[in-house]
N, C-alpha and C positions, 0 to 999 in steps of 0.2 A: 212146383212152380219154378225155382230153381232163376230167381232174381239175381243179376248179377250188373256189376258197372262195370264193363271193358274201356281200356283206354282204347284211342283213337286208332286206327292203321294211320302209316306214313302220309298221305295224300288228307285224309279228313281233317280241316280245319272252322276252327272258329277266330273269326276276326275281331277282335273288339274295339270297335271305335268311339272314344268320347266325344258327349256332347256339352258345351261349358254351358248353365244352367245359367249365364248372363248375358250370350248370345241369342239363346231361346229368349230373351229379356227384355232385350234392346232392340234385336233385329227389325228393324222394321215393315219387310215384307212378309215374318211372322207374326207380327202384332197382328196384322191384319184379320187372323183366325182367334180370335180370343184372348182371355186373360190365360189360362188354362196352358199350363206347360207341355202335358201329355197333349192336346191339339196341336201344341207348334211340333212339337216333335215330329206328330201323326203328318204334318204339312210337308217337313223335311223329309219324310220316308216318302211320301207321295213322291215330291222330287225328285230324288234318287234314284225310284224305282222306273223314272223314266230317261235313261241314260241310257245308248244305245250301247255301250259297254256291256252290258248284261249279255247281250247276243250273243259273245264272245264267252261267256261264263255260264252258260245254260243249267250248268250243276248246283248253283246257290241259292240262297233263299237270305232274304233281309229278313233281321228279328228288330224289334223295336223295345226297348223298356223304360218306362218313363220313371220307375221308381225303384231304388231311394236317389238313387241321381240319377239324369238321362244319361240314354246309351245306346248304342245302334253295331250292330251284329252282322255280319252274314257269314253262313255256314254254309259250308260245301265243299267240294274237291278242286282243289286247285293248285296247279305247276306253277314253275318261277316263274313264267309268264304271268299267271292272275295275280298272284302275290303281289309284284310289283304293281300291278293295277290299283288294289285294295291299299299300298303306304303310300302311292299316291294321291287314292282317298281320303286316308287319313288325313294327308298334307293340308289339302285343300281344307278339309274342314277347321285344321290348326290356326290356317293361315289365309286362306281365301273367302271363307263363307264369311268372317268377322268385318271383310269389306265392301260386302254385295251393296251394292247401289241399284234399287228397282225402281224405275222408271215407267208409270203408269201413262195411260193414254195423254188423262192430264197434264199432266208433268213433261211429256213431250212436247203438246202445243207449245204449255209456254216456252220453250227450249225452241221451236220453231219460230213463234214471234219475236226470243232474241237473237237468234241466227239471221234473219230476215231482216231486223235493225242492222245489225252490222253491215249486211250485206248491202243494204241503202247508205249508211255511213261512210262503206270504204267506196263505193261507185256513182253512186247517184242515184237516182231511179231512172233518167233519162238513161244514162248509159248500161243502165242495168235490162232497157228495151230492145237492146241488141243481142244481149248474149242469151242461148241457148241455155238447157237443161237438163241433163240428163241425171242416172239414177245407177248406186251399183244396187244390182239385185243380193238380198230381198230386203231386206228393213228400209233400204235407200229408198224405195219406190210408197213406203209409207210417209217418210220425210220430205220427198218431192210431193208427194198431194198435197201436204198440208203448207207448204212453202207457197205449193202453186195460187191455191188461195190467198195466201196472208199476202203475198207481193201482187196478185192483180195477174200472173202471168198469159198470159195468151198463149192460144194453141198452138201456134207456128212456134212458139219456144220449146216445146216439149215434143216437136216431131223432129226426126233425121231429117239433118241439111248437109248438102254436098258442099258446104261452104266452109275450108279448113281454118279460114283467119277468123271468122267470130270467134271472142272468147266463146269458153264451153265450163260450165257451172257444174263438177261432178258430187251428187250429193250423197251422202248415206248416214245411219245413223250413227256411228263411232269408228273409232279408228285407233286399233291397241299396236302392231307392228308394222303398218301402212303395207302388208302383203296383197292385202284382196284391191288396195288400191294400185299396187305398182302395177301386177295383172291387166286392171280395167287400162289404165294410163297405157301400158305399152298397144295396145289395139287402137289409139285412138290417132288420129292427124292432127287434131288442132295444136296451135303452136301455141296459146295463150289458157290457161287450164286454172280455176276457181275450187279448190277442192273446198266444199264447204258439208261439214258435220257437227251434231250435236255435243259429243264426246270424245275427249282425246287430250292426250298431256302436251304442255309444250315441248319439250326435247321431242318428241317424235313429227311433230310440225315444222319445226327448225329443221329436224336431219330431212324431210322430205323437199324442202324449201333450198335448203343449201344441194342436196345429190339435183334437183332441178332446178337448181339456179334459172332464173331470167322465164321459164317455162311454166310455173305451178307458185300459186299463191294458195295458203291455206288459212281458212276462216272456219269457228268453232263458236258453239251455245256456252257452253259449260267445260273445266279443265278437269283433268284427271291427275291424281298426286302419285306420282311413283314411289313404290315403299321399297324395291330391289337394294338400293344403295345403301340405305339405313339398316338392312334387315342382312347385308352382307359383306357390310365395310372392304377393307383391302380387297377381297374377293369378287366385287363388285366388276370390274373392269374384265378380268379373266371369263367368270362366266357372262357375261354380254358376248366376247367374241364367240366363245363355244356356243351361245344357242344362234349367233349369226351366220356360222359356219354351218350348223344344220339346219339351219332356215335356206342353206346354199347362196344367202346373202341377196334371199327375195325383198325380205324387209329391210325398213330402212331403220329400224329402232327395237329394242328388246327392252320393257323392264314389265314390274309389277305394280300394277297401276290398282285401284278400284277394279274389281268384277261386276261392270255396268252391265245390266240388264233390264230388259224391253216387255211390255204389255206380248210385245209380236216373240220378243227374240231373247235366249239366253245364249249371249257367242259361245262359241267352243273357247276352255282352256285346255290349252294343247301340254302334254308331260313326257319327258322322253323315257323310253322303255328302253334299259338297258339290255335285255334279253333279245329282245326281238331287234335293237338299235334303231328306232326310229321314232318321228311324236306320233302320241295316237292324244286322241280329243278325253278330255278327261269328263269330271260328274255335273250331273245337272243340279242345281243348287232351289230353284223358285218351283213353286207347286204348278204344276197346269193347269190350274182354275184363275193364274195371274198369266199364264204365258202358252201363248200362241203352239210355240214350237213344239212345246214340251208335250203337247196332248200326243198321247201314241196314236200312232200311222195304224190303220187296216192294217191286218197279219203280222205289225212286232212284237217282237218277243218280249214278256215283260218279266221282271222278277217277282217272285211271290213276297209278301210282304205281311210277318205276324206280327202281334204285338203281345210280349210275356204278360200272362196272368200274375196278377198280384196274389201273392198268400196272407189268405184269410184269419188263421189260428196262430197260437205260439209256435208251431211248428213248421217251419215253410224253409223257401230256397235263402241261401245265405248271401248277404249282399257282394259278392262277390263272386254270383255266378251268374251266367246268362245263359238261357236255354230257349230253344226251340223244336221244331216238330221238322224232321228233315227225311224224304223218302221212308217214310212207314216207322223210322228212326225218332228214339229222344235225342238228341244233343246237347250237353252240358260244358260249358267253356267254366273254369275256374280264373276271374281276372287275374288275381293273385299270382299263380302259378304258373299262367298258360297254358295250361295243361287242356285237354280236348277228350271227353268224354261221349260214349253212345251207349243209349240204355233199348236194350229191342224187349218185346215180349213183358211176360212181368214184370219185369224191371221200372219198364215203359210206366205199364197201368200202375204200378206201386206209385212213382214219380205225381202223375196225375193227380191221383185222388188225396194224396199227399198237400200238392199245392191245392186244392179246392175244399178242403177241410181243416187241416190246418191239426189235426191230430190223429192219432194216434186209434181210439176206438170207428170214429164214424168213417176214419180211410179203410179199418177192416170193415165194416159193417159195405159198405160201399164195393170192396172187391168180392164178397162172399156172395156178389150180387154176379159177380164174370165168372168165377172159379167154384167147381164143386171139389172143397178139401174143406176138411174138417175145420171150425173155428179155433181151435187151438193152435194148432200146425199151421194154421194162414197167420197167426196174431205172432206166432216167434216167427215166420220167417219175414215177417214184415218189420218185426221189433230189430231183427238181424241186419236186413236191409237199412234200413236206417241207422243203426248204430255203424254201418259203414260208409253212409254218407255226412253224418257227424265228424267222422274222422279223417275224415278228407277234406271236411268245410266246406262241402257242397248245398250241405242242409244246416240252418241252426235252429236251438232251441229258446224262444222268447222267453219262454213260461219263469 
């Protein structure tokens, strides 16, 4: 049978990513799926698994483990390039996922009929009969429906007019470095400009209001709290300019705001990659069955997505390892050590029945079932095999 645990070649990795067991807790677009921590998890893996990033990483595989504490894995090959991908996962999940703000269909209206006060508070209604309405695509044009209703609008408001001096109403759902708005703005003639959206912090309404002096008025549902400055004191200042300088100074505002997210839409958070030197859009954080976007497209590519079996007997995997099933491969990540393990062939089936039994006699009895070797000579080399996974803390013994 001739079982053996090789470490890793250079390129095979396991990633291991914590998940904080009061996130699963609190989060509230997880609550959503149950009380049941291995469901929220199972919701997050969903998520993730639909992040067009993967496209880019074809060779991995997401593992899942909800027990003895959550934990989320992906194993595969992967250059400085993915690497950096994956601690920019990490990141977000440290730091981004604890401030997801889901915003259900519900939860939008109302955001629309206070948007829609304001927008009667600062103008009128009469003079609000003049102005125009347009939409930055795509969530904008979900906010403009429901706008269009709550205010009464008419259809001449919502069609192309050659006419540059009516104010012009651009609306959308949020607004994090006002890029996708400077874009729409610079296409645009009219001289008097209403930006109005659901979501968005003040400093970035000021800095668009101030670079547009006299030209752009911005009105909002709900603020968004920037955590950039607290999260990087002195520091604070220096990196704003550096992501403003690779933004090429599209945006008019950089910080770390809430990750508000839409029934329709999860925005891109964009991370810059030192290897390649440029942003690429980072993970998707809400399941698809909350979000529009995230449902996979015809023909994308998706990541595969296990979830580790639990061990059943006093003998099973040691809480400090994570494993999965990778190309015909075991793969065993030690957290501990980092260390990156593959187990092929017997090795493999040993590993198995190992975790699905839980001892010692009925994993032999179990493999006598794949291998025609004698019962003896299977029961040492099995007792072998294991007593080298003991020793390495990959396997413990409860008993």
């Amino acid at each position: 049978m001739n079982p053996s645990v090789q470490a890793r070649d250079h390129e095979f990795t396991i990633s291991v990513l914590p998940v904080k067991a009061r996130i699963l807790q609190h989060l509230a677009v997880l609550r959503q799926f149950g009380e049941s921590l291995e469901l929220r998890l199972q919701a997050l893996a969903d998520a993730l698994s639909a992040s067009p990033l993967w496209a880019e990483m074809p060779r991995a595989t997401l593992v899942v483990r909800s027990a003895p504490d959550p934990l989320l894995g992906v194993v595969g090959y992967f250059d400085a390039v993915d690497t950096t991908r994956l601690e920019a996962l990490r990141w977000q999940l440290e730091h981004l996922l604890p401030r997801l703000r889901y915003v259900s269909y519900a939860q939008a209206e109302e955001g629309c009929e206070r948007l829609a006060a304001r927008l009667v508070q600062r103008f009128g209604r009469d003079e609000l009969r003049g102005f125009r309405f347009v939409a930055i695509p795509r969530g904008g044009f979900i906010v403009l429906g429901m706008l269009a209703y709550i205010l009464g609008l008419e259809r001449s408001q919502l069609e192309p007019s050659q006419d540059a001096g009516a104010p012009l109403v651009v609306v959308d759902d949020c607004a994090l470095s006002g890029v996708r708005f400077g874009e729409f703005l610079g296409r645009l003639d009219s001289s008097r400009v209403v930006f109005a959206h659901l979501y968005s912090s003040p400093e970035l309404r000021e800095a668009i209001e101030v670079r547009e002096s006299g030209r752009v008025t911005c009105l909002n549902a709900h603020d968004l709290h920037d955590h950039a400055q607290e999260r990087l004191g002195e520091q604070h200042l220096a990196w704003q300019r550096r992501w403003l300088e690779r933004m090429d100074d599209q945006g008019y505002w950089v910080g770390e705001s809430e990750h508000v997210c839409f029934a329709w839409n999860e925005p891109d958070f964009g991370f810059w990659n030192p290897v390649t030197e440029r942003e690429e859009n980072g993970w998707r954080f809400v399941p698809p069955a909350l979000c529009l976007k995230n449902r996979p497209a015809s023909g994308a590519h998706s990541v595969s997505v296990q979830f580790q079996p639990q061990g059943k007997g006093p003998l099973g995997p040691s809480s400090s390892v994570l494993f999965g099933e990778f190309e015909g491969q075991l793969a065993l990540g030690n957290l501990k050590t980092s260390e990156s393990f593959v187990l092929e062939g017997a090795g493999a089936d040993m590993w198995r029945v190992i975790v699905e039994y839980g001892n010692l006699e009925e994993a032999a009895d179990a493999l006598s079932k794949i291998y025609e070797v004698d019962g003896a000579t299977l029961r040492a080399e099995l007792r072998e095999f294991v007593e080298d996974l003991l020793s390495q803390s990959l396997l413990e013994n409860r008993a």
